[in-house]
C-alpha positions as CSV (number, residue, x, y, z in Angstrom):
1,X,-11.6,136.8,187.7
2,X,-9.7,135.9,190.8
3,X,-8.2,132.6,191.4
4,X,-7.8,130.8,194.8
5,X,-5.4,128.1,194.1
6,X,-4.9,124.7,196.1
7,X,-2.6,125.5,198.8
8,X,-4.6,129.1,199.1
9,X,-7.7,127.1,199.6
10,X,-5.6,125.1,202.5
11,X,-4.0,128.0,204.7
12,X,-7.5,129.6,204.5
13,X,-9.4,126.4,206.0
14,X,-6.3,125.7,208.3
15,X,-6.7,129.0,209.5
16,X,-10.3,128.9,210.3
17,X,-10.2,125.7,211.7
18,X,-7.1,126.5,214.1
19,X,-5.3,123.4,212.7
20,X,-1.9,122.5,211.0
21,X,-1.7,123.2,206.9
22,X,-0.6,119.4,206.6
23,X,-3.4,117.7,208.4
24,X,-6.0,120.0,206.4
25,X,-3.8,119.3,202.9
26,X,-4.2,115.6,204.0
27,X,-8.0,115.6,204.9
28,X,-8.5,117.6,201.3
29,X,-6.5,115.6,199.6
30,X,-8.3,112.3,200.7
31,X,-11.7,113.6,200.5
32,X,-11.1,114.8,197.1
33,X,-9.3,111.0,196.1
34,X,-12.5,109.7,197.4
35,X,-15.0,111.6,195.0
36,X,-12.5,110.7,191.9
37,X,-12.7,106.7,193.2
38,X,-16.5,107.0,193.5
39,X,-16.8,108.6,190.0
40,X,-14.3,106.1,188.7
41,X,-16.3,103.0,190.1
42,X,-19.5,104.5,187.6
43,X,-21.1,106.1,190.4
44,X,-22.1,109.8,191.5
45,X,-20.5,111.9,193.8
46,X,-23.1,114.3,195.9
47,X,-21.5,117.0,197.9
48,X,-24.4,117.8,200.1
49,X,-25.4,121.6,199.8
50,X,-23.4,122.4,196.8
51,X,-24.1,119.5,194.0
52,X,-23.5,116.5,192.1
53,X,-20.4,115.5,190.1
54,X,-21.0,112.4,187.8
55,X,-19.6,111.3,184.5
56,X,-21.2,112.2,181.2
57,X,-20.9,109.7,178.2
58,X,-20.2,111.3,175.1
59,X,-21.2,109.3,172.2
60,X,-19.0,109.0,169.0
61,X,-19.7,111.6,166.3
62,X,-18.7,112.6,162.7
63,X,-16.2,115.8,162.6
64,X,-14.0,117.5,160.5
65,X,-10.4,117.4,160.9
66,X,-8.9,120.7,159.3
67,X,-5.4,119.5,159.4
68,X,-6.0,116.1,157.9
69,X,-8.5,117.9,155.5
70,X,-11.2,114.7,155.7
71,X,-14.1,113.7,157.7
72,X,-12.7,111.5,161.0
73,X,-15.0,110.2,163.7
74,X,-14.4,111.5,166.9
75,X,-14.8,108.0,169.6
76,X,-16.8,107.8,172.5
77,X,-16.0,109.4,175.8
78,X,-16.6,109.9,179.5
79,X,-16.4,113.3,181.1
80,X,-16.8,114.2,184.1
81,X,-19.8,117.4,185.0
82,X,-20.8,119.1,187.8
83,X,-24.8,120.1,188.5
84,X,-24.7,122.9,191.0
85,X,-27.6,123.2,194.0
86,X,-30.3,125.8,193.0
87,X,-30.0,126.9,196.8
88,X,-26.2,127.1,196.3
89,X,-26.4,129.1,192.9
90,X,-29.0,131.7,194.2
91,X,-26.6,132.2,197.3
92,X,-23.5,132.9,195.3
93,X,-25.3,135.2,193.2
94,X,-27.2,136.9,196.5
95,X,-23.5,137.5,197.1
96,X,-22.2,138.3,194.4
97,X,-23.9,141.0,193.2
98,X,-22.7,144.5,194.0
């Protein structure tokens, strides 16, 4: 699978939009500190047209630890997951398909 990596991403947007790689990296950068803030602060991020990120509470649970050889229990957690836009997943695939 190919990869498009952060500052890829950048140039391509820079280039599309006619501006300087620096002002996009600095719009990206704050737009993307904004959606990590409003999942911080409990709440769910919406990116309109592709989908919701919000934070998924993992409760505790039994496990087995195979180094420790014993039962441990594994603590609670938050993490964050991303629902994707049926509209968005039947484009990519329309796309996608060869």
């Amino acid at each position: 699978m190919n990869r498009k990596n952060h500052k890829e991403l950048i140039s391509e947007v820079a280039e599309k939009i006619s501006r300087d790689n620096l002002e996009v990296k600095e719009v990206i950068n704050t737009y993307l500190e904004a959606i990590e803030d409003t999942l911080v602060s409990g709440k769910a991020a919406v990116i309109k047209g592709i989908g919701v990120i919000k934070i998924n509470e993992l409760a505790s649970k039994r496990a087995y630890d195979f180094k420790q050889k014993k039962n441990v229990v594994r603590p609670r957690r938050n993490l964050p997951k991303m629902s994707f836009n049926r509209s968005f997943i039947k484009n990519i695939k329309k796309n996608t398909e060869g």
